[in-house]
N, C-alpha and C positions, 0 to 999 in steps of 0.2 A: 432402649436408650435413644432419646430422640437428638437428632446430629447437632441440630440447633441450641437444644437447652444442657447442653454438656458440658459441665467444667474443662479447663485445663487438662488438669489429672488424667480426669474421664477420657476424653479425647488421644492423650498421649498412650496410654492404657490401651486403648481399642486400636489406636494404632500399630503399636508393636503384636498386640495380637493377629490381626488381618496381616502384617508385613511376613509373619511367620505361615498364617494359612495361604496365600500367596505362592511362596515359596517353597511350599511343599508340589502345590500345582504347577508350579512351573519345573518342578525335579520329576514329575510323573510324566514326562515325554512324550503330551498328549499332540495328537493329530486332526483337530475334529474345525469341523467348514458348516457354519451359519449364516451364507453370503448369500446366495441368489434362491428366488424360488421356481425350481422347479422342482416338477416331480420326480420320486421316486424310484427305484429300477422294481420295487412291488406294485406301483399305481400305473407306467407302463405295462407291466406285463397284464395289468386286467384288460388291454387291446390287442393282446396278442391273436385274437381269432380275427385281424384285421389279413394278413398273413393269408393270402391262397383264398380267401372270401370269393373271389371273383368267380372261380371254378371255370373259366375259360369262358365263361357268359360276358361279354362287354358290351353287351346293347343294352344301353337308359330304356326306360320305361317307353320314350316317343320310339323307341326305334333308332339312335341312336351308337353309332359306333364310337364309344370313348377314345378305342386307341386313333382315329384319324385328327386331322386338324378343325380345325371352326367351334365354334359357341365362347364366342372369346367373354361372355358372362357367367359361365358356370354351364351344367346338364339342368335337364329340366325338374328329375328327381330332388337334387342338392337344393335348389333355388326354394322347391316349397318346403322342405323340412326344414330348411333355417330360416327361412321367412316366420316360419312358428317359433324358433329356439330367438328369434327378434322382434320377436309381434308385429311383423308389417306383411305385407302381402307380397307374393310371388315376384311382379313388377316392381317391388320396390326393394331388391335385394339384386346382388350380383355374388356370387361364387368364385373364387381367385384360389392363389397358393396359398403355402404352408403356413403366412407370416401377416397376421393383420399389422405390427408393424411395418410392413412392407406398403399396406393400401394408405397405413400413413403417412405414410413419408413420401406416397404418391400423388396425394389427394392434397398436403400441405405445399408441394412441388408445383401441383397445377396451378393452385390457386395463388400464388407466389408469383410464380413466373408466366402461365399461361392465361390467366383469367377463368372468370366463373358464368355461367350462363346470362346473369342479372346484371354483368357488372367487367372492367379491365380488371387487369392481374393489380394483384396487392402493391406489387411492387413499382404497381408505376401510377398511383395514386398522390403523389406529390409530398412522401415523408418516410421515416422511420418506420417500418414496418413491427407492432406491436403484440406480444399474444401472451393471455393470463393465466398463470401459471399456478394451481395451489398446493401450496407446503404445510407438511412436507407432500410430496409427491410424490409420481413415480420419473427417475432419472433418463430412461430411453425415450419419453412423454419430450423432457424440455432439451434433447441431444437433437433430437427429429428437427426442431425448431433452432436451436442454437447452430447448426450445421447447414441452414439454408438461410442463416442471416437476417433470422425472425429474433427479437428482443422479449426479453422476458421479463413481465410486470409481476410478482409475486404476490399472493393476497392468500391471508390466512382461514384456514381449516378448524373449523369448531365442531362439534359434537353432531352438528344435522349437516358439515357441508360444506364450502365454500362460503365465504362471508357475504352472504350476498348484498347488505349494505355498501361495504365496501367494491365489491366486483360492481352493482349499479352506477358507482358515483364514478368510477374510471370507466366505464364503457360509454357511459355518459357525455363525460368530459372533454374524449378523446378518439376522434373516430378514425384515427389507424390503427386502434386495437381491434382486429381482428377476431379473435376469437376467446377460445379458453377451452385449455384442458380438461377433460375428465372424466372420473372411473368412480359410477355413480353408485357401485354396489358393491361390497368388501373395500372399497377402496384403499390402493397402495398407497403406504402403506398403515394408514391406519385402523385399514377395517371397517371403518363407519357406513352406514347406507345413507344416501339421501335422504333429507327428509320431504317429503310432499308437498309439503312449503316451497322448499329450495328447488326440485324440480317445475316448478308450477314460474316460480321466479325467472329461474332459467328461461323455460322455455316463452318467457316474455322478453326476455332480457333482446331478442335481434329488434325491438323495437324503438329503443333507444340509442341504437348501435349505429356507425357506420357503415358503406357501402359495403358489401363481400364478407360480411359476419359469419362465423363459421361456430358451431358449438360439436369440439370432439367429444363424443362420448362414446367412449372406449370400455365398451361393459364386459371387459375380460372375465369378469367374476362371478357373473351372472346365476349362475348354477353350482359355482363352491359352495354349499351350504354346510355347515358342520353340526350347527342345532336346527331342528327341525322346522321351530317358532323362530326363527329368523327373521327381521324386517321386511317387507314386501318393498319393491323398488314400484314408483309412481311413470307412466309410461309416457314418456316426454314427447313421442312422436305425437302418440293423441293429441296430446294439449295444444302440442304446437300447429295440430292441423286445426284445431278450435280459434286461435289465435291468430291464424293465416301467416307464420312461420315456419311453415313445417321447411322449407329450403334449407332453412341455414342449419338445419340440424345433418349430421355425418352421424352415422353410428357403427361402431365397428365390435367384431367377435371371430372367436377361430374355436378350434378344437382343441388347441397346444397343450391346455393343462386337462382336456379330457380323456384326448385319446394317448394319440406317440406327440409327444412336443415337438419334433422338429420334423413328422410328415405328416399332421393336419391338415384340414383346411380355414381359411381363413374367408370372411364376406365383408360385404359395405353395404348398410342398409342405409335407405334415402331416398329423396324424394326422384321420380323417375327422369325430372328435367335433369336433375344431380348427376345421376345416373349416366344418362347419355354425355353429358359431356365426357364424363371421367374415362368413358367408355372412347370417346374418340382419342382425348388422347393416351391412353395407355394401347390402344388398338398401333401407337407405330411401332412400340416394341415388343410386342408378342401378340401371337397369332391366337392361341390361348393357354387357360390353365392345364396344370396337371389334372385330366377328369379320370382318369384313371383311379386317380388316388379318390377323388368327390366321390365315384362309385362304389368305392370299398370303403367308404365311411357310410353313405347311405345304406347298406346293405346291414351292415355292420350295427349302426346306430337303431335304424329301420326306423323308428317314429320319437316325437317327443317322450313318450314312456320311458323308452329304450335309454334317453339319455338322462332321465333323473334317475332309474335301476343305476345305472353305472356310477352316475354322480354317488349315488350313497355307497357303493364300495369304496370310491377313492375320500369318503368322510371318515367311515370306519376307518380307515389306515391314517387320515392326517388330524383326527380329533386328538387319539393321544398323544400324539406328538404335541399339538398347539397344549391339551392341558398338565402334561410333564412342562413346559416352560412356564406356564402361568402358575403352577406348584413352586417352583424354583424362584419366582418375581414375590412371591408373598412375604419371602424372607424379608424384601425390603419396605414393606407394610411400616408406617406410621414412623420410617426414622428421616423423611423428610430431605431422602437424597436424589428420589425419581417419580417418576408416572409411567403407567403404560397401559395401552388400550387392551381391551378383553374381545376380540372380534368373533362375530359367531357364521364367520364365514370366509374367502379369501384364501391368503396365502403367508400373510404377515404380519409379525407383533414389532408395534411401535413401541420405543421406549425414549423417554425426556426424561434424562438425565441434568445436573445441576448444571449453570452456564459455564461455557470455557471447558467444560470436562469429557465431552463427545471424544472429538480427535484422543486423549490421553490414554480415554474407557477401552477403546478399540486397538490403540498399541498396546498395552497393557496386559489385555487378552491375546493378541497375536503373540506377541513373548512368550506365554504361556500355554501355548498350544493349540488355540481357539482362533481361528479366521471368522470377522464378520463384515458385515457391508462398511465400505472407507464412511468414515463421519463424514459428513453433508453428502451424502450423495442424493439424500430427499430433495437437493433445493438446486435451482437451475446455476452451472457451473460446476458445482460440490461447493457452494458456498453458502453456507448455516451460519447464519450472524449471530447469534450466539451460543455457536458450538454443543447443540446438548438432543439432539436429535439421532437416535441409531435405530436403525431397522434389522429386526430379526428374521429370519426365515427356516421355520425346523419341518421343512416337509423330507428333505432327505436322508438326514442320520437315522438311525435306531431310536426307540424311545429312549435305553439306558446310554445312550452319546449326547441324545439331548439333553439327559440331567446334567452329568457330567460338566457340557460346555456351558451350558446355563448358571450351572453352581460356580463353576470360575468366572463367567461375567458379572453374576452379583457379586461376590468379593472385589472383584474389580472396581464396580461401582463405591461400593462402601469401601476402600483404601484408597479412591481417589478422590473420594470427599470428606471424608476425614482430614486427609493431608490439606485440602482447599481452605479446610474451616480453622488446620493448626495455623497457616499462613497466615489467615484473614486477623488471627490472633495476636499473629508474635509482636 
């Protein structure tokens, strides 16, 4: 029954039915959390030989003592194995802690307040400090920026990307827009990969730009792959070295979602002038990283191999999880209440939901046992202008907790738009 072409009747009908299946869901005193994505306690435990790896050997490959102080860029090991997991070269990668949002909220700090190699700090450019933000998105992306009193221009997300019509004619226009977010492969949280177009646009795009243009790209995702024939991501550094941009490109990555989330390591790929600045100022507050921990991922990881092996264990464990929820979305096939992206990689299913109905869908399910991300948390502030944006995340339940919370958030959906369409009636 399609929610649009329904009688009265009909509608009152499906209502009282769904008010009833509801309410059995909310008498079964469920517990279940599809809020944030991270992994696992079984997708950790596949790093558990992280653990005692070192065997009392702590000299890097040059001869290196990890446990003392100095290499405030990473070991020399670290530096080339992720200059490969970044496709850029040794020199053009640096090795830090556990948190690439830590190099962002460094890297957007410098360039804010201290200035960039080409250019003074943003902030003292004679305006509003400006940076593009696309929705939905990921929420710690536009906090990073909202907390250092960078404004957020939003522009919309379609099937290849970023609009880039739209992102050209504002970057254009206005040159204390600064930069623009993004997470060019799984992307939070739609899933989508760039398309070749759109990075090819991108990476033209600091030419139209004002002084100190910056493009984050935050390819957290990089190596999530869940189907095999996944999209391939188009390599924006290239381009932009084709281009004579390669400066304003920042590109960051960690381990968090490969190995232990919260004792990875984390880098900054970029162009070497990049590099050293970043490098002078983060040098006054720390002497260096954790290389301890860099050397027991290198050992651990050993080569690029090593980390697509492990990536397809943690696919085996997050496939069924992503297609027990896309089993559960099918329900709402053709009655013309939602959408939701089918991604074949990442970490998160997008769902648009009718407008005004986000915020309700999500209290609705929390009544009912089911925590999920607050509505608008996709959009800079958590404010979703018309309300219909929720992001799912099922890498940690069980597969039978992700049906479960699943089947109550489609009920949800369909009793809250039912009732929308009784109102829009009475």
């Amino acid at each position: 029954m399609q929610l649009h072409q329904s009688s009265v009747a009909e509608l009152q009908q499906w209502e009282s039915e769904l008010a009833r299946e509801y309410a059995a869901h909310q008498a079964a005193n469920l517990n279940l959390d599809l809020t944030r994505g991270k992994p696992s306690a079984e997708q950790l435990s596949l790093s558990d030989a992280l653990d005692g790896i070192l065997g009392g050997n702590f000299k890097d490959e040059d001869g290196n003592d990890v446990r003392n102080y100095g290499t405030l860029e990473g070991i020399v090991s670290a530096r080339r194995l992720f200059a490969q997991f970044m496709q850029v070269q040794p020199d053009e990668i640096i090795v830090a802690g556990n948190s690439s949002l830590t190099l962002m909220y460094q890297t957007q700090e410098f360039a804010m307040y201290q200035g960039l190699p080409e250019c003074e700090a943003w902030s003292k450019q004679g305006g509003p400090v400006k940076f593009l933000a696309p929705v939905p998105g990921y929420d710690r992306h536009f906090g990073v920026s909202q907390h250092l009193g960078i404004e957020l221009v939003p522009v919309a997300m379609n099937d290849n990307g970023p609009d880039m019509d739209q992102v050209e004619a504002l970057v254009a226009a206005d040159p204390m827009i600064k930069g623009i977010w993004c997470v060019p492969r799984f992307s939070n949280p739609t899933g989508i990969v760039y398309s070749d177009s759109v990075v090819e646009r991108l990476a033209r795009l600091p030419k139209i730009a004002g002084k100190g243009f910056r493009i984050f790209w935050d390819n957290a995702y990089a190596y999530h792959i869940l189907d095999e024939d996944a999209p391939e991501l188009a390599d924006i550094f290239a381009l932009a070295k084709q281009f004579g941009t390669a400066d304003n490109i920042y590109m960051f990555g960690s381990t968090s979602k490969i190995t232990f989330a919260g004792a990875g390591v984390a880098f900054l790929a970029a162009t070497p002038a990049n590099l050293k600045e970043f490098l002078k100022h983060v040098g006054w507050s720390q002497i260096n990283p954790d290389k301890v921990n860099q050397l027991r991922h290198v050992r651990f990881l050993k080569n690029m191999d090593g980390v697509r092996a492990l990536m397809k264990q943690h696919a085996a464990l997050l496939k069924p999880r992503f297609d027990a929820v896309l089993q559960q979305l099918s329900g709402l096939n053709n009655l013309g209440m939602a959408s939701w992206t089918e991604p074949r990689g990442g970490y998160f299913i997008s769902v648009d939901v009718l407008p005004g109905l986000a915020k309700q869908i999500v209290k609705m399910a929390a009544d009912a046992g089911v925590k999920l991300t607050p509505a608008g948390a996709t959009w800079p502030a958590g404010n979703d202008p018309q309300d219909r944006n929720i992001r799912l995340a099922p890498s940690v339940p069980t597969v039978p907790e992700i049906v479960k919370a699943t089947e109550v958030f489609v009920t949800c959906v369909k009793l809250a738009s039912v009732r929308q369409e009784l109102a829009k009636r009475s």
